[in-house]
N, C-alpha and C positions, 0 to 999 in steps of 0.2 A: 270475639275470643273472650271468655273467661279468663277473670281477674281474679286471684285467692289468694288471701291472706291468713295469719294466724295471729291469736295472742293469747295467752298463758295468761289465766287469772287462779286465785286461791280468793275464797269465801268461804270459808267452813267445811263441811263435807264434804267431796269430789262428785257424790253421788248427786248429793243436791243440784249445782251447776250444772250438770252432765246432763239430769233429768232436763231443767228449764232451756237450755241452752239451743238441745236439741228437739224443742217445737217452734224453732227459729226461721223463717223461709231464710234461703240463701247461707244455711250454716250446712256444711258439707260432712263435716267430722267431731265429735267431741269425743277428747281421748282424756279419760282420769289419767293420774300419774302425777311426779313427783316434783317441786323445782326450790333451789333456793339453799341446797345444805351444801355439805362437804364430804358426803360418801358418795361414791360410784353405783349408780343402779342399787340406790337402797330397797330393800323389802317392804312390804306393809309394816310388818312385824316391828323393823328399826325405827320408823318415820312416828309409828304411835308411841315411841319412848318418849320422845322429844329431845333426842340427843343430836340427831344427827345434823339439824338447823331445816332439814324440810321441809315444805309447805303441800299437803294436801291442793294439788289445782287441777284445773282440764285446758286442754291444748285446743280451742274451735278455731276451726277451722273454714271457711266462709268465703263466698263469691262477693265481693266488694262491689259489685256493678248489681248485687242484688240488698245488700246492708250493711251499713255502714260501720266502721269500728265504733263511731261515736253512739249508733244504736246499739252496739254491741254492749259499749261502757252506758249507758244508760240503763241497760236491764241491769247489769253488775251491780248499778248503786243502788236499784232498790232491790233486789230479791234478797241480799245479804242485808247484815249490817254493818256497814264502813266505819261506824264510831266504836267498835269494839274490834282489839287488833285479835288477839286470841284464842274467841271464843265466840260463838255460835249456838245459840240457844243452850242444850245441854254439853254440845259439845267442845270440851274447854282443855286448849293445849297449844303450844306452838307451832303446830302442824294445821294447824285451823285459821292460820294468819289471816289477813284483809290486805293481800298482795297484788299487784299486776305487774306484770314480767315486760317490758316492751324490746323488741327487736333493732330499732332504729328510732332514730331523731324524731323524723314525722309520729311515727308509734307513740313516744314520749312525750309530745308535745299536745298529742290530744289525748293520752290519759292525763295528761295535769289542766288541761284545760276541763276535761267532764270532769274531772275532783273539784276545781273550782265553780263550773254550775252546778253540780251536785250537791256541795256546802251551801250555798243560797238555800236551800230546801230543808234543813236540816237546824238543831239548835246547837249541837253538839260537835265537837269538832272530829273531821273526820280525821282517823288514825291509819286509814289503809298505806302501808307504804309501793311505791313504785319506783322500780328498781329493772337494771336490766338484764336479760334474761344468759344464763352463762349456759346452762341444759335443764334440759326436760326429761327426764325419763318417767317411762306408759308404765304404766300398775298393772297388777297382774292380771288377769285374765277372768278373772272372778268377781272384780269391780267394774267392768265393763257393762254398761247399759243393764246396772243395779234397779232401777225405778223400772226399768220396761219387763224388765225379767222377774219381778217381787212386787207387784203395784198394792198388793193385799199387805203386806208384811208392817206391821206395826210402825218401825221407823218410817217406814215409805207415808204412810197413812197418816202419823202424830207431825213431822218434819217437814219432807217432801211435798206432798199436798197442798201445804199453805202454801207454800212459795211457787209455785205454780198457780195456785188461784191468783197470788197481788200478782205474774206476771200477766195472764188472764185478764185482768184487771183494768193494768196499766197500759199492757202492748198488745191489746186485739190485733191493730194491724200488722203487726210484725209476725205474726205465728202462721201458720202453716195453714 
């Protein structure tokens, strides 16, 4: 019997994660969408003001008997970058945090543990915060599998791209 878990991370664009996430064996689902504010089912439109306190994240979703949360937070520290809470290459707002959302204690316990082997690697200190997850709501319909649906498209090509190359990189075996 299959074993599936989820966890809600925010790294910068949704698209980005969404893209990498999903050449993951054993990730089942990655759904962009919103976590972390105080409006109900905010729009695209509200989350880019930076009013509503939301975080751009994706919801993956994953056979744990096939990878592990802790591979999971492994790709997370490197395809983003953890030492900037913010902002994400160009793109710079508080909808672009360096969050992960955990469900439960276990969930909790080993994102603060990958943040602590994650920091060994790093000079700078990481700023991602980790926090527990109250709701998730999915983005509209038109951010959904952005990189598969636009692979040509400038941002896909300038952003997108690299971060799939360092995952390429780093987690040959993990991909698909």
């Amino acid at each position: 019997m299959t074993k599936t878990e989820s966890i809600v991370l925010g790294g910068g664009c949704f698209w980005c994660l969404e893209a990498a996430y999903a050449q993951l064996k054993g990730v089942i689902k990655v759904l962009p969408g919103y976590a972390g504010g105080s409006v109900s089912n905010p729009t695209y439109e509200q989350v880019c003001t930076g009013t509503t306190g939301h975080v751009e994240v994706v919801k993956v979703t994953f056979e744990s008997d096939v990878i592990s949360l802790g591979d999971i937070m492994a790709v997370f520290w490197t395809i983003h970058d953890p030492t900037s809470l913010n902002r994400q290459g160009g793109d710079v707002g508080t909808q672009y945090a360096s969050v992960a959302f955990y469900d439960n204690e276990t969930q909790e316990r080993i994102l603060r543990d990958s943040k602590t082997e994650a920091q060994k690697y790093l000079d700078t200190p990481i700023v991602t915060k980790i926090e527990p997850l109250d709701a998730f709501y999915e983005a509209e319909a038109e951010h959904h599998d952005y990189y598969e649906k636009h692979p040509e498209a400038a941002y896909c090509q300038v952003v997108i791209e690299p971060k799939l190359n360092k995952l390429r990189d780093h987690f040959a075996p993990l991909l698909r």
